[in-house]
N, C-alpha and C positions, 0 to 999 in steps of 0.2 A: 504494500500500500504506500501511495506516495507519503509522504510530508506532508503537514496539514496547510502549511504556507507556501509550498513548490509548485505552484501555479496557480492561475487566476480563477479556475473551474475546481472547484473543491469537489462536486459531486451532481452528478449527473452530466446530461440532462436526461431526464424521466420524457416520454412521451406520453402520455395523459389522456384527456376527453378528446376524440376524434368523432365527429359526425358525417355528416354529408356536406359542410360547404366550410368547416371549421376545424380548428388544433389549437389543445392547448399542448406547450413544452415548458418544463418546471426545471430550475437548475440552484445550484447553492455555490455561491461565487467567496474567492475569500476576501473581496473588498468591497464598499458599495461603489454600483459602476454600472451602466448602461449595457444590457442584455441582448443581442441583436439576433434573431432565429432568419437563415437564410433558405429558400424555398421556392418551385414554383416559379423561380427567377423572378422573386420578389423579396422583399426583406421588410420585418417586422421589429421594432422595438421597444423594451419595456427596460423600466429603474431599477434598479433592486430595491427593496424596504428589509428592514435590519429588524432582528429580536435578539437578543440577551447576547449581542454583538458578534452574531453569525445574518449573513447576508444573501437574499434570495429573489427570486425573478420568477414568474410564472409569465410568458410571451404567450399571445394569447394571436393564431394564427383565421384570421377571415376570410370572407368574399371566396373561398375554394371553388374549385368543382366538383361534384361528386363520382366515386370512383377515380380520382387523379393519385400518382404516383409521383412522388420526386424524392430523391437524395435532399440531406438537410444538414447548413452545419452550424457551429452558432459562435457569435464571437462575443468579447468580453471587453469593451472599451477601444471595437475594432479592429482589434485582434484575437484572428481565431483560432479559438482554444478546442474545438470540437468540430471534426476527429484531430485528436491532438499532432500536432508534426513532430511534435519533441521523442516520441517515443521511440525505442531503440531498435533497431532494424532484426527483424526477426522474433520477436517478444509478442506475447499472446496477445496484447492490444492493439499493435501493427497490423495481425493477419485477420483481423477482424473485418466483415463486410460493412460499406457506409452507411450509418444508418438512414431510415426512408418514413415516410411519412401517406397512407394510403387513405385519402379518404373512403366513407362509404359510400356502396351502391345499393340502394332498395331492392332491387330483383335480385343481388346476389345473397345466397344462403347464408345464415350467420354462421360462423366457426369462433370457437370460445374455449380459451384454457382458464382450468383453476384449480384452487388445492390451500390449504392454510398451515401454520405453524412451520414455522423455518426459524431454526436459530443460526447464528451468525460465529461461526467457527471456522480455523483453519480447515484447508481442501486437501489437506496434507492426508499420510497413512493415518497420523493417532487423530483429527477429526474425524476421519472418513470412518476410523473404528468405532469413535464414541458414540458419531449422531449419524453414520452413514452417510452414504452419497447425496448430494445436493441433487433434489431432484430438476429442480427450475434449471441450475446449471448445466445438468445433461440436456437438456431441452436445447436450450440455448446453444452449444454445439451441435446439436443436431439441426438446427436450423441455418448454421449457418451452411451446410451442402445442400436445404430443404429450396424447393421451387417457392420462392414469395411468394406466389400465387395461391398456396396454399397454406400462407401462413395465419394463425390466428387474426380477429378482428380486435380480441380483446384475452386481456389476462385478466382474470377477476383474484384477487386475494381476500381471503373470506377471515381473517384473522389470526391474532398474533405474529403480524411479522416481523415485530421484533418483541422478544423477552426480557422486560424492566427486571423481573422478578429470576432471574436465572444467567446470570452474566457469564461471559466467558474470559479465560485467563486475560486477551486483549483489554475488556474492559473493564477487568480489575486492576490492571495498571495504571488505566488513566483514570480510574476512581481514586487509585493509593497516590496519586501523582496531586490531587485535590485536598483531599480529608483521610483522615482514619479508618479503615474499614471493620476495626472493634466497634467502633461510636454508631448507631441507628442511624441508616438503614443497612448500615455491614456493606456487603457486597452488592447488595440490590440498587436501583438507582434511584436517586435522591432529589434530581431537579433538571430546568430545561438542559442546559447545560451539558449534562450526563446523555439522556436521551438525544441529544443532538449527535454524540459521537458514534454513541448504539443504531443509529441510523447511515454513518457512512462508514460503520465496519458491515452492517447489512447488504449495502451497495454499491460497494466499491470494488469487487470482484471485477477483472476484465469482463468473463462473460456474463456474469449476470446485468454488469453495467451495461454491455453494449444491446443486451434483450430488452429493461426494461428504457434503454433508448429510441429502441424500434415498433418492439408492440403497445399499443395502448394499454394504459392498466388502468382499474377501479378495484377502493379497497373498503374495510369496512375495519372495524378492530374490534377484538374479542379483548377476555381476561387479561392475556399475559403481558397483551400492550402497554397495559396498566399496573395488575398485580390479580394472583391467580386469583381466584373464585368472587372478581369483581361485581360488585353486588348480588351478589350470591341469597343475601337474606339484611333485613333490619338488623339483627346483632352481627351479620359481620360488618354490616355500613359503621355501627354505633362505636364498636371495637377498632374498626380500623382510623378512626373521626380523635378518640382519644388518644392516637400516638404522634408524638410532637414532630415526627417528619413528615407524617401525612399529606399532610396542606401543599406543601412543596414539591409533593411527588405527584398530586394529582393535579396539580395546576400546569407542572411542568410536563406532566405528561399530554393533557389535555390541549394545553397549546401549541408543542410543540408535533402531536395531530394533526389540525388544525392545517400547518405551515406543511407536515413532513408528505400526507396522506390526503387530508379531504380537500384543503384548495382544488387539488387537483382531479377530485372527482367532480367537479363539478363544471354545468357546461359552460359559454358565453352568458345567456341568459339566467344560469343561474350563480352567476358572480355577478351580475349586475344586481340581484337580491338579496345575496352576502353581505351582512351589516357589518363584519370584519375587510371583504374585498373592497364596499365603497369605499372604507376611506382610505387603499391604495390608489383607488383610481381615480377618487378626487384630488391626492394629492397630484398623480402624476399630471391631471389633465390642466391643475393649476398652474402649471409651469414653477411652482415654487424649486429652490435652490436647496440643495443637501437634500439627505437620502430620509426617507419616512422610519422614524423607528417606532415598531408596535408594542415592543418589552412592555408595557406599561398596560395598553391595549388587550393583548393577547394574554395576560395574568388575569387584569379584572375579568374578561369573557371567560375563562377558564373556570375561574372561581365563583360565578354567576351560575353556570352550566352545569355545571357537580350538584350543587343546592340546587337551581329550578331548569331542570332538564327541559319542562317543557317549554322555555324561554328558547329553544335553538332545536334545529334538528338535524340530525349525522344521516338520518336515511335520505335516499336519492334514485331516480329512475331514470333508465337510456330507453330510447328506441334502437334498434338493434335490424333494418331489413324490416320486415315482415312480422318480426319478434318483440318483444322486451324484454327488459330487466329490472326488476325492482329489489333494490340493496334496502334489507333492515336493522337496523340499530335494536340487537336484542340484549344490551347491556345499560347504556347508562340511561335507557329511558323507563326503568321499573318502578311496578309500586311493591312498596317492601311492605306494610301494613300488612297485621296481621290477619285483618278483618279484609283488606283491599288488598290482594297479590294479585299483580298481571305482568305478565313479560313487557308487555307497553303498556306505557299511561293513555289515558283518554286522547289526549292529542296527536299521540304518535298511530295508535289504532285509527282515530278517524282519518287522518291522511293516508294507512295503508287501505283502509274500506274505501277511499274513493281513487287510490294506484290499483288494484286487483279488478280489470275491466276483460274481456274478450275482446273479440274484432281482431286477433292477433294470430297469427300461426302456432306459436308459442308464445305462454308465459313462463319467465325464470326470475324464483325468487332467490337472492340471498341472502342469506344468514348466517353468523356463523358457527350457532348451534344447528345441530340437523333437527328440523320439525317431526319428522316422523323415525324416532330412536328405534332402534330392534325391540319389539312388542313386549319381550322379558323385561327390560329397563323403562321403557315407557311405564310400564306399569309400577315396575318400582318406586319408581320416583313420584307417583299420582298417590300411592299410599305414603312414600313418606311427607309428601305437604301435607295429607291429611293428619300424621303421625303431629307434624313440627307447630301445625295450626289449632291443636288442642283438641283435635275431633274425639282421642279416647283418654282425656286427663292430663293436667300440667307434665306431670312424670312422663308420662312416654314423649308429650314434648319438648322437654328437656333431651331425650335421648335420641327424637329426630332431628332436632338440631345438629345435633354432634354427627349424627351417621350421615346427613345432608353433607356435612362441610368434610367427613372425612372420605366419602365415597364420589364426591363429584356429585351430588344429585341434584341439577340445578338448572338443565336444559328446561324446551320448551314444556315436556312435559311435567315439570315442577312445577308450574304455572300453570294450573288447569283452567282458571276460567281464559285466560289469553289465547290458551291455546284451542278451546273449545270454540270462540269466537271466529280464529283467522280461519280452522277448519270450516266452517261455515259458508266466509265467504268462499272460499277457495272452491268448494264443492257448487255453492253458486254459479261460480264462471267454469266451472268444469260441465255444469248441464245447461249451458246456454242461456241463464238468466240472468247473466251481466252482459249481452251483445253473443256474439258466434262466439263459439265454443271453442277452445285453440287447440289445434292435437295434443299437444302435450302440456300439463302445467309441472315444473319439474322445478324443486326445489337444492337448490345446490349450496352444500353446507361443508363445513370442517370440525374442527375441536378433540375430534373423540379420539384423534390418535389410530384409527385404521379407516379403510377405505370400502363403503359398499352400495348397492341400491337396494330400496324397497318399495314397494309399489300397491296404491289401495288397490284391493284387489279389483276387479274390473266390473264382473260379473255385480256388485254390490250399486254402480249406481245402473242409471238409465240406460237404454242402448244409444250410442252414440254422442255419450260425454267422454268429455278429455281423458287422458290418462292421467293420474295422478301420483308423482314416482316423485323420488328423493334418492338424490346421486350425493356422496360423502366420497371429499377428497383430503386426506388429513392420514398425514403430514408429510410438507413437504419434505423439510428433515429436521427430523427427532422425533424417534423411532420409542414406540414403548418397548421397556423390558421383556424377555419371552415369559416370566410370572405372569406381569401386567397381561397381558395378551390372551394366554391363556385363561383367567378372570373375566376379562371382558367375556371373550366367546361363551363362557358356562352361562354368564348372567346376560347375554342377548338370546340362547339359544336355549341354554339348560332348566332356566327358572319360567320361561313365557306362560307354559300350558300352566303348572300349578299357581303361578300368582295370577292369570287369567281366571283361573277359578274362584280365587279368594275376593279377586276385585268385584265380578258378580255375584259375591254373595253377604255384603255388606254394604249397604246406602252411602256409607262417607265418603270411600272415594268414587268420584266420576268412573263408569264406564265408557272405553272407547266405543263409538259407534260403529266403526270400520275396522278390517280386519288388512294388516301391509304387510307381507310376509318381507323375508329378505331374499328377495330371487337373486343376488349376485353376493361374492363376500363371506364375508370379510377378510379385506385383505392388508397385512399391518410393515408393510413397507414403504420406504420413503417413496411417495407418488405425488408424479402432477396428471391430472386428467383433463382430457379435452373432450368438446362435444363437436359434432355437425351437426346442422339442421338438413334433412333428408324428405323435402315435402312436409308432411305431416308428422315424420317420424323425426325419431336422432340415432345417433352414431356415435358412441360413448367408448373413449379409452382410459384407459391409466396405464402409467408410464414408469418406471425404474430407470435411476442411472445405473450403470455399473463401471468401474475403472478395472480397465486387464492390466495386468502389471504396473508399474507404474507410470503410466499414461495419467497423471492428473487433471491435468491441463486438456484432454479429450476423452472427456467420461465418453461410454455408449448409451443409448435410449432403447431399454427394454420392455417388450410389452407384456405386462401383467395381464391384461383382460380386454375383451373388447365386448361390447353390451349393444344391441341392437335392438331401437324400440319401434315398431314396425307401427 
């Protein structure tokens, strides 16, 4: 990894929201300085604006054509830094292809990679031992012999792409290079600052950098972005509130989000509605002198957003072709009450009830819990809210609390009434009573550490509603333990029939209505998976790196599965 001061382009540039006649490209400069994205044989510029005195540009590219192609490179106070010339002749960032910029075409089919949980470790033997092979990485070599033509429209990252809560020896050094890592929060990270550098040991890889330069990505962030089992429940909100770094890890985590992740999922038009982007862009349109710093900005929004979530919202929706996507925020927007639990609050549910329409080919939701869990755990987790919410006495929930926070039990299915609601609509627009019916409504999720589909079964609704399937891609890399694994599998597959039993035969916890086997899976290897859109149908893979010998530097892309939804 360079030096953090050995050039003008500290990191990136990211290729971002791509449309049909638009591009945004997102970069982190090391000085404030005038951003230039060249394109189209036209050129585009934006300022950078400053936070906790790291420097940043999101080039916001217009007026396109749709389906157009061009090489892009970008310069830094008109000198250009990207693709850099400096690089040393022969070196894995030299033989890299130029990055390109493709808008969309309507008529063409959507194609879409995604997958969540990636920690940021050496590509070396003892990484590749601890967390295995980078799956995004092997992608990323493989695409560079792949036909563009065929390359994804979009990356989706469904969460934790970087781990605040789980540091690697790199960024214990520049946490011990700051403060003491006996003194709270130890090793974990403690403020923007920190998260800023945990972000360019994420993206700083030659090939991951030159992928996520070329493909469009949109992201969402789970727990670990933050810290594990993020809002998980009221006492761990109330427990985590009383430790005196707190404040500082969630602020600095939240903002530096914000700048690292969601700017950039968002489109033209919805940065013109960004109450954080207007006042970059009033700065910049003022002509005022010196560069905008938000430090001050981006803390108070942060700390606003923690206490009244629904003062802001992280979810967001593309059109996609034929398709869409609607990204949900199934983390900071919860009610923790114990009388009021729902994966979303009021606000965040009414914007997904009027996002969830037909008239689409496909609908693709993400999340980056999977909604529909292997039916053994779904159910688990519906009796223990029942357990943690008092349904059979303080004491037992006392003891669902504990078995909640120490087993994970905290996806959608913890949240019954939230998850009873979006069921609802979803089944809605699956029989054509939100507009046509889309062949597929496919929900695409991560978290759980292996990779599978399950699908309501068909035969339960109408003839000729949507299919209703949930594709799990997780992780990209970091790999659960073969114990862990083994666990999982008994309690997705081992426990369903008897706690199916029990669930119907006691009124406290909810019954599910619907029965979603797991027709593919689980599979617990580092994976990135991709879909096609197939007419009506999809075309579903997952993918393994592998490195022969030591070839590090040119992992291979191995196909675990290919899933075919007709």
């Amino acid at each position: 990894m360079p030096e953090l001061d050995a050039t003008p382009l500290t990191l990136g540039p990211l290729l971002r929201h791509v449309a049909e006649t638009s591009a945004t490209v997102w970069v982190q400069t090391r000085d404030a300085a005038t951003v230039t994205v060249r394109a189209f044989d036209r050129s585009w510029d934006a300022p950078t604006f400053a936070a906790h005195g790291h420097h940043y540009a999101l080039v916001v590219l217009d007026g396109l054509e749709p389906g157009a192609t061009s090489e892009y490179t970008v310069d830094v106070d008109g000198s250009q830094v990207w693709p850099s010339t400096a690089e040393p002749e022969g070196s894995l960032a030299a033989t890299l292809p130029a990055s390109r910029i493709t808008t969309l075409l309507r008529s063409e089919p959507t194609r879409m990679a995604f997958g969540s949980c990636r920690t940021s470790v050496p590509h070396d033997a003892e990484g590749n031992q601890s967390n295995g092979v980078d799956a995004l990485r092997a992608y990323a070599h493989h695409l560079r012999g792949a036909d563009p033509a065929h390359w994804p429209h979009l990356v989706v990252f469904l969460g934790d792409q970087v781990y605040a809560d789980e540091t690697s020896e790199e960024m214990r050094e520049f946490i011990a290079a700051r403060r003491s890592l006996d003194e709270p929060p130890g090793e974990e990270l403690k403020d923007y600052v920190e998260y800023a550098h945990l972000y360019r040991l994420a993206w700083s890889d030659p090939l991951n950098r030159w992928l996520l330069s070329t493909l469009p990505s949109a992201m969402i962030f789970d727990d670990h972005d933050i810290r594990d089992d993020w809002n998980t429940s009221q006492d761990w909100h109330r427990e985590m509130n009383r430790k005196p770094w707190w404040h500082d890890r969630i602020v600095g985590g939240l903002a530096s989000y914000w700048v690292y992740q969601h700017v950039g999922n968002l489109s033209p038009e919805g940065l013109a509605d960004d109450e954080v982007w207007q006042l970059i862009a009033q700065h910049a349109e003022s002509g005022a002198e010196g560069e905008l710093d938000l430090t001050e900005v981006l803390d108070t929004f942060a700390e606003r957003v923690d206490k009244h979530p629904e003062t802001y919202r992280w979810s967001y929706s593309r059109d996609l072709g034929d398709s869409r996507l609607v990204v949900v925020d199934s983390r900071a927007a919860r009610l923790l009450e114990p009388d009021r639990r729902s994966i979303l609050d009021d606000d965040e549910m009414a914007w997904l009830d009027g996002e969830l329409r037909g008239d689409v080919d496909h609908l693709f939701i993400g999340t980056s819990l999977p909604f529909l869990m292997a039916q053994g755990i779904h159910d688990l987790e519906a009796i223990n809210e029942a357990m943690a919410t008092g349904a059979w006495g303080p004491r037992v929930a006392t003891w669902g609390e504990k078995m909640r926070r120490a087993l994970d039990l905290e996806h959608w299915a913890a949240f019954q009434d939230g998850f009873a609601k979006v069921l609802a609509m979803v089944v809605e627009v699956a029989e054509g009573k939100r507009g046509r019916a889309p062949g597929t409504i496919t929900f695409l999720s991560g978290d759980v550490h292996n990779s599978y589909v399950t699908e309501i079964e068909p035969g339960q609704l109408p003839a000729g509603s949507s299919r209703i399937i949930q594709a799990v891609c997780s992780p990209i890399r970091n790999p659960l333990p073969r114990q862990a694994r083994i666990a999982q599998a008994m309690l997705g597959k081992g426990l369903a029939r008897p706690l199916k039993l029990l669930v119907r035969r006691t009124p406290k916890v909810p019954n599910a209505p619907y029965d979603w086997p797991m027709t593919e899976g689980p599979w617990f290897d580092n994976n990135l998976a991709t879909l096609e859109v197939r007419g009506r149908g999809l075309v579903m893979r997952w993918d393994m790196g592998v490195v022969r010998g030591e070839r590090y530097d040119a992992p291979d892309l191995e196909q675990v599965a290919r899933v075919v939804i007709s």
